[in-house]
N, C-alpha and C positions, 0 to 999 in steps of 0.2 A: 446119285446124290440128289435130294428134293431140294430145293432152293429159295423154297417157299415156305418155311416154318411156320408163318404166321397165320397160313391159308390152314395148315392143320386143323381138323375137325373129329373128336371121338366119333365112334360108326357104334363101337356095342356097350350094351345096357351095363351097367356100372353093380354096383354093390349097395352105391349111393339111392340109386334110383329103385332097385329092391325094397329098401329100408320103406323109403318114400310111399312107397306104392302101397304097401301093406302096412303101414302105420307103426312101424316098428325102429327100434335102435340098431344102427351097424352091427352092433355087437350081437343082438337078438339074431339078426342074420347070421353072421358070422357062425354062432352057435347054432345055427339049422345045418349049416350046411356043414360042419367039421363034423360035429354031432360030440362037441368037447364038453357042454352041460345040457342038462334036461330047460326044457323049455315047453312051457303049456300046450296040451294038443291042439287049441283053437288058435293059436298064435302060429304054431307051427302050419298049420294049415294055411293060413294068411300068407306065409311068408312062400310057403312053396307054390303056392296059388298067384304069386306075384313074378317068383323066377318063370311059370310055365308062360303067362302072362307077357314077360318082357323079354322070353328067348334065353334068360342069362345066362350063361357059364362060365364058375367061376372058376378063377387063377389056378390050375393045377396042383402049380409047385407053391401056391399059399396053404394049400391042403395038407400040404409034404411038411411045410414049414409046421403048421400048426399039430400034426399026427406025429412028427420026429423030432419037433423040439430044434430045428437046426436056427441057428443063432450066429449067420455068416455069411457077410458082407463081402460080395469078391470085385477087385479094382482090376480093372485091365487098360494103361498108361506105358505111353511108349517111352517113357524113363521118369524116375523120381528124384534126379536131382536137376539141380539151375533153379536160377528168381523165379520162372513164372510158375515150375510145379509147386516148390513150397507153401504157398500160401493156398495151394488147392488141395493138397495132404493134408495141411493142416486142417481147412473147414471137413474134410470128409470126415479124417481120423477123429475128430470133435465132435462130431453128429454120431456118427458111429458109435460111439462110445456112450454117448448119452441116452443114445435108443434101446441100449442093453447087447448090441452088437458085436462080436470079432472081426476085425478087417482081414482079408487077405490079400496079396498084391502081388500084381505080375508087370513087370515091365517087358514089352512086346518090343523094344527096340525098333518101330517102325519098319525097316525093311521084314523081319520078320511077321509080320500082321496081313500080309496077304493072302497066305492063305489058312483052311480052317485046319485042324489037325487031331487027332487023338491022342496026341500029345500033352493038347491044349491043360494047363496044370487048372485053371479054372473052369468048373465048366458046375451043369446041373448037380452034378453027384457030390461035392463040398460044398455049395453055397446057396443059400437060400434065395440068393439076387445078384442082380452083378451092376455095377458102374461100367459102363463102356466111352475113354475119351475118344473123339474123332482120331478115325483111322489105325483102331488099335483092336478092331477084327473084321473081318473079311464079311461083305452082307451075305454070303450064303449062309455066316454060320449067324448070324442075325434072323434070317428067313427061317434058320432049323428052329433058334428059341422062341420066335413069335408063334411056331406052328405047336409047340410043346406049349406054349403058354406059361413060360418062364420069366419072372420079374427082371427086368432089361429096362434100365433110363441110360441115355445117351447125354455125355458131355461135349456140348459145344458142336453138333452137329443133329440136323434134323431126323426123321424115320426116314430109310427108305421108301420109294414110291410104293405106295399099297399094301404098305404095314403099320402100325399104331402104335410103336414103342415111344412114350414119353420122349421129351429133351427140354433139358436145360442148358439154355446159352444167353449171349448179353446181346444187347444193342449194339451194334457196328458201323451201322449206314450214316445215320444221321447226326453221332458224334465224327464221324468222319467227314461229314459234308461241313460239318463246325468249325473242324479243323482248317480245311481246305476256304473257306468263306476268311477266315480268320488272318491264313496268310497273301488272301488276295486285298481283302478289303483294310488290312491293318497296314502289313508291311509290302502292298504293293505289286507281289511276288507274280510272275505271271509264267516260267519256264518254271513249274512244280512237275518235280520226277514222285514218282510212286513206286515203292516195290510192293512184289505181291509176294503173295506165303506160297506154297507148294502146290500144287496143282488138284483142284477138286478139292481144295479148304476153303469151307465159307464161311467162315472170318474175313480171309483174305477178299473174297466174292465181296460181302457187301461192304465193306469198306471202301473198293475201288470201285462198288456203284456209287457210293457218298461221293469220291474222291471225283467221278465224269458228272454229276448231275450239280456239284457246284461251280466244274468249269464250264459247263453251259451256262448254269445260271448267271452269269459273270462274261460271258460272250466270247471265252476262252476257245480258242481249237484246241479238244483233244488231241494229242501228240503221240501216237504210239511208240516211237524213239523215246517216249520220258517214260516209258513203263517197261519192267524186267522185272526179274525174278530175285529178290533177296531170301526168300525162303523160311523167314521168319526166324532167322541165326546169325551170327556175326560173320562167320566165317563170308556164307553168300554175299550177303550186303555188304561188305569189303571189298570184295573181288566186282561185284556189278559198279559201285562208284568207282572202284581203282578203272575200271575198261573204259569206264565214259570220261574221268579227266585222260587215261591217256589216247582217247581218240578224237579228244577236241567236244564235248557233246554240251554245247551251254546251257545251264540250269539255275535259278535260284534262292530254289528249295527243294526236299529231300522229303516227301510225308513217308519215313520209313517201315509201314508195314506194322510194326511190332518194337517195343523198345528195345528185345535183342540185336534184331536187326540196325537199333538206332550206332548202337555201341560200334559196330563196324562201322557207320557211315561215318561215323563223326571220326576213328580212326584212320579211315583212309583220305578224307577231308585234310587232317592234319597233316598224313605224308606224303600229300599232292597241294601242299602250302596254300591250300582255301582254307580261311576264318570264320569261324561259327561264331556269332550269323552274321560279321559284316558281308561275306563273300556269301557265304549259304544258310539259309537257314533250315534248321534239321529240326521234326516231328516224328514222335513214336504212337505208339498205344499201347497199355498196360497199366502205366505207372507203376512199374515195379520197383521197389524197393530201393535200386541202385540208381536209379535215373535222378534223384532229385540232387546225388552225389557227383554226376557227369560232371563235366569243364567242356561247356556251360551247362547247368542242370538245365535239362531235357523238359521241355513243354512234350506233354502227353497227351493222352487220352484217359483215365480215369476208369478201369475195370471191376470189378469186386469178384476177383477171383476168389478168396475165402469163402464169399458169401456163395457160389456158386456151385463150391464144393461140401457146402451145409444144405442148400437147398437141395442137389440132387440125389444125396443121401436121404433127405427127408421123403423126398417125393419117392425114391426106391423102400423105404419104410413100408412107406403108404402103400404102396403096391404091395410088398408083400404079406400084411396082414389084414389087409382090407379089398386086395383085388383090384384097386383103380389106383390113377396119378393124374394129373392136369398133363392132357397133351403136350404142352408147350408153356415155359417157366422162361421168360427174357427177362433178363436183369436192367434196370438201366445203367448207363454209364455218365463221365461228366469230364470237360473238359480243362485241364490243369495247363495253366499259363507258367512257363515260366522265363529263361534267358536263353535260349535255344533257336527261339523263333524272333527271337530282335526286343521282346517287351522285355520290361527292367525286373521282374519277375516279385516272387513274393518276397 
């Protein structure tokens, strides 16, 4: 897992830079190289004078798409229901649709996603490109599509080291360190527990770097007894607060991970008779749809999931009829105040 998304940097000549070189339109490209209209000899000359020129070679399976007419978009998500996939179905299924697309969808059940298979229901031979969320295929079989030169954008998780498949994901770090600023310098808080997501999720990664570099900022010791694993579920984040009120573990805030996670904490909160927030105060990240209905509505973090799952559809478009995407697509995020963390909220 690369950790560094934002160090990302294109390595091979684009489609774009084609166009450029030889003074022509994408589409002019496009049409040399599928060979789908006639195009001037002197133009065509230009254009192939420019691919020899800048090394380029283009997307394979854009070749495929444009010679077969394939019109199919394939999702691989390790389930489709709960608050935080719905609103990222939806942006997909919405882009989708408007780009003249068929969706098709595989839910990998996460433990099933490790390894690759021939099984696999989605793969090169139905789909024209594929959506891939974090941890819902194995990087060998990433390494096999990058080597095919297969349209592959990644949700919410970077390229493997030494590969160049697009991703789209949001900001994490520094609404996180917002967060954590927020409950030291507002409400005082200074035993802030953290859960983190599952292990090699970086989400969970930079968030818990926001979450250490505001407690330094702030002249906090980091505490490694305030940090465990909620997993980014209710279930976890239930069971890790239930262990720490019953083994005595004092805390006076909760920054939980994820607002799945929030929902357990504040549950077990309640039946270990601490008060949200006179006793604790509890933080999520998402703002998903249920959180602003909690008891106390949930101060977040502010995601555009929707919009995440419009742009990485757009950017898999673009890949597959143009040959290129923007390495790296971070969304910003924003931080929502409400009665969770002790403010009298909106």
């Amino acid at each position: 897992m690369n950790l560094q998304p934002e160090s990302k940097r294109r390595s091979r000549a684009t489609i774009t830079d084609v166009a450029r070189k030889a003074g022509v339109s994408i589409a002019t490209v496009s049409r040399v190289i599928n060979q789908t209209a006639a195009v001037a000899p002197e133009t065509e000359s230009q254009v192939r004078a420019a691919i020899t020129a800048l090394n380029y070679r283009p997307q394979s399976a854009a070749r495929v798409l444009a010679s077969r007419k394939t019109k199919t978009i394939g999702l691989l998500i390790p389930e489709i229901s709960g608050d935080f996939f719905s609103p990222l179905l939806r942006g997909i299924e919405a882009e989708t649709r408007n780009a003249g697309f068929a969706l098709l969808i595989y839910a990998t059940q996460r433990e099933q996603a490790t390894e690759a298979t021939d099984l696999q229901p989605l793969r090169e031979h139905n789909t024209g490109g594929m959506l891939v969320f974090v941890n819902s295929l194995p990087e060998k079989e990433l390494i096999r599509l990058d080597q095919i030169e297969f349209p592959v954008v990644l949700i919410h998780c970077s390229s493997p080291e030494g590969l160049n498949i697009p991703c789209v994901t949001i900001e994490n770090k520094h609404s996180a360190q917002a967060m954590i600023d927020h409950l030291i310098e507002v409400h005082n808080c200074r035993r802030i527990a953290f859960l983190t997501g599952a292990d090699g999720q970086e989400d969970s990664y930079w968030r818990e770097m926001g979450y250490r570099e505001s407690l330094a900022a702030h002249d906090i010791p980091f505490d490694p007894q305030l940090v465990t694993t909620g997993g980014f579920n209710r279930h976890d984040a239930h069971k890790a607060i239930a262990n720490w009120l019953r083994e005595g573990l004092a805390f006076d805030a909760v920054f939980a991970g994820d607002d799945e996670a929030a929902v357990g904490v504040l549950t077990a909160l309640k039946a270990g008779n601490k008060r949200v927030p006179e006793d604790v105060a509890v933080t999520g990240f998402d703002d998903l749809h249920l959180s602003r209905y909690l008891h106390p509505p949930l101060t977040t973090v502010r995601a555009p999931t929707e919009q995440v799952g419009r742009e990485a559809t757009r950017q898999l478009v673009r890949l597959i009829q143009e040959g290129e995407a923007d390495p790296l697509v971070l969304l910003p995020t924003e931080l929502v105040i409400r009665q969770s963390c002790g403010c009298a909220g909106p």
